[in-house]
Structure formats: structure tokens, C-alpha cells
N, C-alpha and C positions, 0 to 999 in steps of 0.2 A: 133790475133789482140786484145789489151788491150779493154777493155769495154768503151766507152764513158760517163763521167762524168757526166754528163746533163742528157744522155737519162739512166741511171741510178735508176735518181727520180724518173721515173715512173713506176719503179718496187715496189714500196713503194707506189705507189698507188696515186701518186699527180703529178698534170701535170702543167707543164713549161709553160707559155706562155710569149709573147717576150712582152716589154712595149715598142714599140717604129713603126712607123710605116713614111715610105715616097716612094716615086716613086723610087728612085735609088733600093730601096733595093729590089724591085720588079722586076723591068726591068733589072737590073745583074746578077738574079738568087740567090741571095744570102738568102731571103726567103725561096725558097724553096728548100737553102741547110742546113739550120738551124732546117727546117722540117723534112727532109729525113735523115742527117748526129746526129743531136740534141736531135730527138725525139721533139721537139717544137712545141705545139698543138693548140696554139692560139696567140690571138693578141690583144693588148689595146693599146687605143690614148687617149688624154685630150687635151685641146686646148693648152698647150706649147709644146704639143708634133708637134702638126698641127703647130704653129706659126714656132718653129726650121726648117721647114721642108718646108715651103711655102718662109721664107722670107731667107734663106741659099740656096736655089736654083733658078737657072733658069727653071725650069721643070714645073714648074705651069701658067708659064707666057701667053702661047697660051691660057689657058682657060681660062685665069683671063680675055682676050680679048673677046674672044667669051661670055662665061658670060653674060659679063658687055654689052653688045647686048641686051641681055635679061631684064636686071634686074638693076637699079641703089644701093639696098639696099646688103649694103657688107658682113653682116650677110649673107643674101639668097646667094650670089655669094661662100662665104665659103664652106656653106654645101654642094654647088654643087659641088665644088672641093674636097672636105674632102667625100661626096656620090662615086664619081668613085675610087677613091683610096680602102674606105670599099670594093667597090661590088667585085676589083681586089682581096683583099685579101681574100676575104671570098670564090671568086672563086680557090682559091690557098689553101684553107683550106678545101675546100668539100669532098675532102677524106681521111681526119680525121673524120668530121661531121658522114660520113654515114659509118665508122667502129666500128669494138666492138661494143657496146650497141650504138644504132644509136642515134647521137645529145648527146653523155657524155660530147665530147669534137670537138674542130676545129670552135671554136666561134671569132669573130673580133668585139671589142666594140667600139660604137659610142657614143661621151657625145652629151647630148645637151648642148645648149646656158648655160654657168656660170651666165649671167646676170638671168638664170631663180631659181636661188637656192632656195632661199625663196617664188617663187612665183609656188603654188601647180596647179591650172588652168595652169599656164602658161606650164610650164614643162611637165603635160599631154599630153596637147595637140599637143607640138612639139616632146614630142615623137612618138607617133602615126604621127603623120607626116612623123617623118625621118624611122620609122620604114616601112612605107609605099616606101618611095622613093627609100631605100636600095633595098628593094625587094627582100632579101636574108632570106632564114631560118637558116642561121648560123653565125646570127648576133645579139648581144647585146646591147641595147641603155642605155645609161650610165644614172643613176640620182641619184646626192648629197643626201644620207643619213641623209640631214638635215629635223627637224622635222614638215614643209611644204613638203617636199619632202615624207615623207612614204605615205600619203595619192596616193599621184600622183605614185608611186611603186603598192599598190595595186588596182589602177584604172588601171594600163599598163598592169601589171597580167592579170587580169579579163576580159581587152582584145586580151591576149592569146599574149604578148610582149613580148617579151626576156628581163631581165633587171638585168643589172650589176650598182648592190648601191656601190656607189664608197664615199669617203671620210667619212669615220667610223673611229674612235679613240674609242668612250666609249664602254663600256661592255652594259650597261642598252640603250645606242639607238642600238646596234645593235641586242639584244633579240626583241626590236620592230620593226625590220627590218624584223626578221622572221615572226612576223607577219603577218606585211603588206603580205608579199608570201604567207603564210598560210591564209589568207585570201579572198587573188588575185585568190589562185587558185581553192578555194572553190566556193570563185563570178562565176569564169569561168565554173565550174561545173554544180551550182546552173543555169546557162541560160542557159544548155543544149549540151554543148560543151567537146570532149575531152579536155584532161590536158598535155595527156602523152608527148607533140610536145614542152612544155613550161619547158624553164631551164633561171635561173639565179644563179649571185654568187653575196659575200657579200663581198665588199673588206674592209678590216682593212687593215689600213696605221698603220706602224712597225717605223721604224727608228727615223721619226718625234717626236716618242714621247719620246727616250730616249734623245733627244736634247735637249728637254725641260727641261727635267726631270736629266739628269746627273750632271747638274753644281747645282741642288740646293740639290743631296745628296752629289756632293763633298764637299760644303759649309759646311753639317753636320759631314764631316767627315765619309762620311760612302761609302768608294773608292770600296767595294767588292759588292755592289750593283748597280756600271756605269754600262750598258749596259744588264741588267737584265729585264727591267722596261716592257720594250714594249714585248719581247720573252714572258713573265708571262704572261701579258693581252691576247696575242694570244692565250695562252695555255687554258687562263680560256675560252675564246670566242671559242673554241672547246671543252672544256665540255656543254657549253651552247648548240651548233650545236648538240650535242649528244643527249642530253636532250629533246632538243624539236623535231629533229626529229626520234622521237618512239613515243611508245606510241598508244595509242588510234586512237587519232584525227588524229595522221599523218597517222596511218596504213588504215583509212579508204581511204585515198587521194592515199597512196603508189597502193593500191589495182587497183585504177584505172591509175596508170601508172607513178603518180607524180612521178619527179626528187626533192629529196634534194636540196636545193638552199646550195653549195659549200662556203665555205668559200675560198678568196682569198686572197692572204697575196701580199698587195702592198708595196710599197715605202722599198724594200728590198734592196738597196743596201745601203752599210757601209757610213755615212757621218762623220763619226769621221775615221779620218785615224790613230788611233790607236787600232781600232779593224780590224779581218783579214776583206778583203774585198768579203768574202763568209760566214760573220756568220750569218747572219739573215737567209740565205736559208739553213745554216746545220743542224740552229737549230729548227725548225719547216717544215719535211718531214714529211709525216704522209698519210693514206688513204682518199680520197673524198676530197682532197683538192687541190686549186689550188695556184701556185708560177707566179706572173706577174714580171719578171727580164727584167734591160735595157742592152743593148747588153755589155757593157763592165763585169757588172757581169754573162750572162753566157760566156764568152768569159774567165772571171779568174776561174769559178767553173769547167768547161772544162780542163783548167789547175791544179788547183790544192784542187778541191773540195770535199768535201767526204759524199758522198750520205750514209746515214744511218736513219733508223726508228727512229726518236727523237721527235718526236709531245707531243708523251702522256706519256712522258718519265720526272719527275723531278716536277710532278703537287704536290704533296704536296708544294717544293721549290716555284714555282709558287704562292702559296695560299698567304705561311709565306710571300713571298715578296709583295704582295699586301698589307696583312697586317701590317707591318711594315713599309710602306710607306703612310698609315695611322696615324701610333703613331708617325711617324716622322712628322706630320703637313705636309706633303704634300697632297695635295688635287687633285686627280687624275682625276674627274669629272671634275673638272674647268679647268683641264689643258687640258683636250679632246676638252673641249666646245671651249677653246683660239683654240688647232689648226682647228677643224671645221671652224671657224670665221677666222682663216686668210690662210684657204687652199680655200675659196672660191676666196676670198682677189688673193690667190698667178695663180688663173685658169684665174680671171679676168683681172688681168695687160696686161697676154701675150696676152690675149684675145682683149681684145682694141688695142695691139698694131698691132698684125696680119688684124683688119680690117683697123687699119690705113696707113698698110704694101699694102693691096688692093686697099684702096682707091689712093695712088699713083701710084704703077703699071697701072692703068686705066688713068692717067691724061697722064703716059709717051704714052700713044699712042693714046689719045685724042686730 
């Protein structure tokens, strides 16, 4: 029997997790045929993920009832519905969690509130919250990489949090992301406490930024550099990952059990349909890293994907293409800062619209 595509990747040392997450896929078995059949090791949501999946089915409707019993504030009703959904999949992930090097992989990420992006208190605190209500060790609470957000990263650290920094484009906020961990986990140390139970990853968003970025090197005429833009940036943000964790400072943390905080490569499927609809994931396989794909791309890389060692493969090309897109007047930092600013922008829409998706489901049975 030919090899499985997907499960593949993680002979190369970087694991699959699915981007996408609702009750049908649970209750059909199809979870945990994408686990078992996929090699598929974890799981990430963001509130359009929860919006598609709340207001496209009838499956949520009983609770939204029961709920609303409790609670009139629809924010809180969400997380209660979006809480049983985690705890299922994380129960459907526990044995991933507890094989090979126990807690590498089999994590299920939860965002908090978008409306908390900027706000560094606020985002703390409702992580530790939801981290509390999960009640799961193999579970991840998501928080915006934006720069109110590191602070709140390494106070969830420190409280021995799982935290997957989600929405990263630049190179220079994400080496401050390491920190915030390298710091989180040092706090957590420094009060007494093991480390070793504490994993996060660092997700860089991929695709978004050659959208940005391809129509204004076509403008220069420079067509052999489309789709290069974002692969380079990941490549250099794994020398960075390399860099900082060695060394001194980190080997005293390693010693005590720390996990590397992983780099995750999000927003990997093709949005330009003239690239194949598996290049982002061909091209950055690599060790200690993780791949968050939505079902349709592992569904085409299953068919016709080609799992090979390509991370740290073409880094000089990488370097020249940053730099070059330098001398060409494109300004890459402001073009991260634009998508950060309107990825919070594109969490919040769905976001409102799913509590306003609750607040009518509650009147139809009022």
C-alpha cells in the first residue's frame, strides 16, 4: 500500500494539524479518520472558524438554548459552546498528547475574544479563564501576536499556559514572541514550578502576505519573484527559531525540561489559483515544526503532494529575496504591520456576526 501523503510529513519531522474544527466532524468519525488514516496531530479554531460552523448548522442550537438559561451575555454563551467542542477534541487528541515525547504533539487551540487584541489585561485574563474552563492539558489558548499581546503571552507562560501566538507576519515581532516564552518560562521557573508540562507555537501567517506583496512586484515588473515573498520570510523566521533556541540561556531552560516553542506555519493554503494548491506546504517541511492546513488542502496534498525536506533548503535565495525587495521600495515591515491591523479587522467581523447569529437563535425560542 502506497505511503500516505500527509502522514508523510511527519517523517520530516513536522506535524500536520487540521485548521478547522465543528461538531459534524466529530460526531461522523471523520476526525478521528484524518488522525489515524492522515497522521493529523492537532487542531486550530479562530472565531470564523467557530462562526462557519455555529451559524451553517443546526448542531449548536440545543445549547445555544440551554445556555441562554444561564447567561444573557453572548460572548459568555459562545465560549460555552466553542469550551465542549475543545474538550471533545482534545479528548480525541489524548493519544497523540501522551505518545512519543509526551505533550510534543495532539494540542487543540482555543482564541480568546478578537475584541481583546490590543487590550494586554484583558487578553490575560480571559486566557487563564478559558484555560481554566477547558480543563484539558492538551490544549492551547490562542493570543494575537500583536504588541499589547507579548506582554499577556508571557504572563500565560509564567502561569504554566499553553499558548499558541497566532497572527505573526514580521520577522522582528516574531523574535519578540520568543521572548515573551523565553521569559514566560523563566517566570514560571523563577516561582518554583516545573516547565517541562509547558508547550507553545508561534504561528506565521504565509499566503496573506504574498497577496499583498505580489501585485506590487508585478507592477515592477519583477514576475519571477510572485509567490516567493512569504516562503523567504518563513525561512528566515526559522533561522531566527534556531538561533535563539541554543545557546546558553536556552540550554539552561532545556535542561530543565523546556520545549522549544515551534514555529507554525498558518494560512497555508494557495489563494492565488495560479499557484499549485499545495505550495506553501511543499515548500517549508522541515524538523520541530508545525503545518496548520484547512481540510481542502490536506484533502489535494493527500492527492497529489510531495512531502520532501525543503525548510532550510534555498536560504541564501531567501536572504537575496528579502533583500531585494528592499532596493525595490517595498517596505515589508509596513506591509506585516497592514496585515496584523486588518487580520484583527478580518477575526472581528465574523466575530460580531456569530454573536449576532446567538443573539437570534435565543429570541427564535424566546
Amino acid at each position: 500500500m502506497a505511503t500516505n501523503n500527509v502522514k508523510q510529513i511527519h517523517s520530516f519531522g513536522q506535524s500536520i494539524w487540521l485548521d478547522f474544527i465543528d461538531r459534524e466532524i466529530m460526531a461522523s468519525g471523520k476526525l478521528k479518520k484524518l488522525i489515524d488514516e492522515d497522521g493529523v496531530r492537532g487542531v486550530t479554531s479562530n472565531p470564523a472558524i467557530f462562526e462557519k460552523a455555529i451559524t451553517s448548522s443546526s448542531d449548536y442550537d440545543n445549547d445555544i438554548v440551554e445556555l441562554s438559561k444561564t447567561t444573557d451575555d453572548n460572548e459568555q454563551l459562545f465560549f460555552g459552546l466553542a469550551t465542549k467542542d475543545i474538550q471533545q477534541a482534545a479528548d480525541l487528541f489524548e493519544g497523540v498528547y501522551n505518545e512519543e515525547v509526551k505533550g510534543s504533539d495532539g494540542y487543540v487551540s482555543l482564541e480568546v475574544s478578537p475584541f481583546l487584541a490590543l487590550d494586554t489585561e484583558g487578553t490575560a485574563k480571559q486566557a487563564e479563564d478559558l484555560w481554566k474552563k477547558v480543563n484539558r492539558k492538551n490544549v492551547m489558548i490562542k493570543i494575537p501576536g500583536t504588541q499589547p499581546g507579548l506582554a499577556a503571552i508571557r504572563q500565560s507562560i509564567a502561569k504554566g499556559i499553553n499558548i499558541n501566538v497566532t497572527l505573526l507576519f514580521g520577522l522582528e515581532r516574531y523574535e519578540a514572541v520568543t521572548e515573551a516564552y523565553i521569559s514566560g518560562l523563566e517566570d514560571h521557573l523563577a516561582a518554583g514550578h516545573n516547565i517541562e508540562h509547558i508547550s507553545s507555537v508561534a504561528s506565521f501567517f504565509l499566503s496573506r502576505i504574498d497577496v499583498i506583496v505580489d501585485p506590487l512586484l508585478e507592477a515592477k515588473g519583477e514576475k519571477d519573484m510572485v509567490g516567493e515573498v512569504a516562503i523567504a520570510s518563513a525561512k528566515k523566521a526559522y533561522e531566527i527559531y534556531k538561533r535563539v533556541f541554543s545557546g546558553a540561556r536556552w540550554e539552561k531552560l532545556a535542561a530543565k525540561g523546556a520545549k522549544p516553542q515551534r514555529l507554525l506555519w498558518a494560512s497555508t493554503g494557495s489563494k492565488n489559483p495560479a499557484f499549485k494548491d499545495t505550495k506553501y506546504v511543499e515548500a517549508l517541511i522541515g524538523p520541530d515544526t508545525v503545518d496548520t492546513v484547512p481540510l481542502e488542502t490536506i484533502d489535494a496534498f493527500r492527492d497529489h503532494g510531495i512531502a520532501a525536506n525543503t525548510l532550510e533548503g534555498g536560504l541564501d535565495q531567501a536572504t537575496a529575496t528579502l533583500a531585494k525587495l528592499k532596493d525595490l521600495g517595498i517596505d515589508l515591515d509596513a506591509i506585516t504591520q497592514q496585515l496584523e491591523d486588518e487580520g484583527i479587522e478580518k477575526f472581528n467581523k465574523p466575530f460580531e456576526k456569530l454573536l449576532n447569529a446567538i443573539e437570534d437563535q435565543k429570541s427564535k425560542v424566546n
